[in-house]
C-alpha positions in Angstrom: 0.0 0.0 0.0 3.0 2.5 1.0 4.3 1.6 -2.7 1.2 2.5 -4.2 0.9 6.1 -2.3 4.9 6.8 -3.2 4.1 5.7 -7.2 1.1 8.2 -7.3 3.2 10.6 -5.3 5.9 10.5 -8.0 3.4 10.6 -10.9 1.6 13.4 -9.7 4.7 15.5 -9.0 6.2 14.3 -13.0 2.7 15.6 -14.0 3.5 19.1 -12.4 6.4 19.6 -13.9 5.8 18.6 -17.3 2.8 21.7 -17.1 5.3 23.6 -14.9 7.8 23.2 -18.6 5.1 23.4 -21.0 3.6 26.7 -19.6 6.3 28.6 -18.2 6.6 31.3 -20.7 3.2 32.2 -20.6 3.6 32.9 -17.2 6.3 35.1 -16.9 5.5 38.5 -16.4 6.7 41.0 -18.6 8.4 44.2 -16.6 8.0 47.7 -17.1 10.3 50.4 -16.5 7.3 52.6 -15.2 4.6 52.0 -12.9 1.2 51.4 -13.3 -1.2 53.0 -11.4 -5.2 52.8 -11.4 -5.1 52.3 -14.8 -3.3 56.2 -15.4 0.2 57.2 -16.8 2.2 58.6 -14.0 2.4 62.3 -13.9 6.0 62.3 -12.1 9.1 59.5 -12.6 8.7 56.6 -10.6 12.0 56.1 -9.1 13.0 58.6 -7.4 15.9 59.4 -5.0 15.0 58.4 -1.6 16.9 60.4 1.4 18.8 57.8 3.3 18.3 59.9 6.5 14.4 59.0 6.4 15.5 55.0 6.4 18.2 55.8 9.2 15.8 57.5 11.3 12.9 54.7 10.6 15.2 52.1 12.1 16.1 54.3 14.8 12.3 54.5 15.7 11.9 50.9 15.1 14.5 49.6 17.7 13.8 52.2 20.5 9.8 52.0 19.9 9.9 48.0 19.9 12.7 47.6 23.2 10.3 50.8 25.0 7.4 48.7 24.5 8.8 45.5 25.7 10.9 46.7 28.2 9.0 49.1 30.4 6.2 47.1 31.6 9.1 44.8 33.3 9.8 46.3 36.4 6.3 47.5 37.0 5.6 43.6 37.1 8.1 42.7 39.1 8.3 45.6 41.8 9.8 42.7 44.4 12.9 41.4 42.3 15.5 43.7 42.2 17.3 41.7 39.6 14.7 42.6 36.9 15.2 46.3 37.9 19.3 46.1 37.4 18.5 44.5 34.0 16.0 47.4 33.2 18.4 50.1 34.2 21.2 48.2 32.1 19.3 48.1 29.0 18.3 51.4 29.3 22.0 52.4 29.5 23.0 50.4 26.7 20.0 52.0 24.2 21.2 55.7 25.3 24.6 55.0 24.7 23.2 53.9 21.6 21.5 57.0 21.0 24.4 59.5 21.9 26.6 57.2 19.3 24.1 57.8 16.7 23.4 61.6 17.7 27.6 62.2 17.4 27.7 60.4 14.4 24.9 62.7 13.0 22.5 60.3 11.8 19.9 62.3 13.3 20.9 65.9 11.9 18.6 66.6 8.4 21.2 68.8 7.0 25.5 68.5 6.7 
C-alpha cells in the first residue's frame, strides 16, 4: 500500500512539472520600466531618489519603539525582584549610549 501512495506521489509530481515546462513562458511576467497606477500614466518618474536619513531614522524609531514597549512594563511587574530592575536600568543604559553614538555620528541631523 505504501508503494502505491509513493508511485502516485511521484506521478503526480512528474505531471506538475511537465505543465510547470510546458507553460512557463506564458507565465512570466513581462516588466516595465514605469509604474502602473489605477489604470493612469504617471504624472512624475517613478524612481526617485529616496533620502537615506528617512530610512536611518525609521530604524532608529523601530529599535527604541519596539525595546520601549517590551521593556517598560518589566519592572512595573516585578516591583519585588531587584534583579529585573538592574537589568531594566542596564538596558536602558545600553539604548542611550546607543542614542548618543548615533546623535555624534549625525544620523539624526537633516542637514551637513
Amino acid at each position: 500500500m505504501m508503494i502505491l501512495y509513493i508511485y502516485l506521489i511521484i506521478i503526480i509530481m512528474m505531471i506538475i512539472t511537465l505543465i510547470i515546462l510546458i507553460h512557463s513562458n506564458k507565465w512570466q511576467m513581462k516588466k516595465t520600466p514605469s509604474t502602473f497606477e489605477c489604470g493612469f500614466n504617471t504624472m512624475i518618474k517613478s524612481h526617485q531618489k529616496f533620502s537615506i536619513q528617512f530610512f536611518f531614522v525609521c530604524i532608529l524609531f523601530l529599535i527604541f519603539d519596539v525595546e520601549m514597549i517590551l521593556i517598560i512594563p518589566s519592572p512595573i511587574m516585578n516591583k519585588k525582584n531587584n534583579k529585573s530592575l538592574f537589568t531594566f536600568i542596564l538596558i536602558i543604559m545600553i539604548l542611550t549610549i546607543g542614542l548618543m553614538e548615533e546623535w555624534k555620528k549625525g544620523v539624526l541631523e537633516w542637514t551637513k
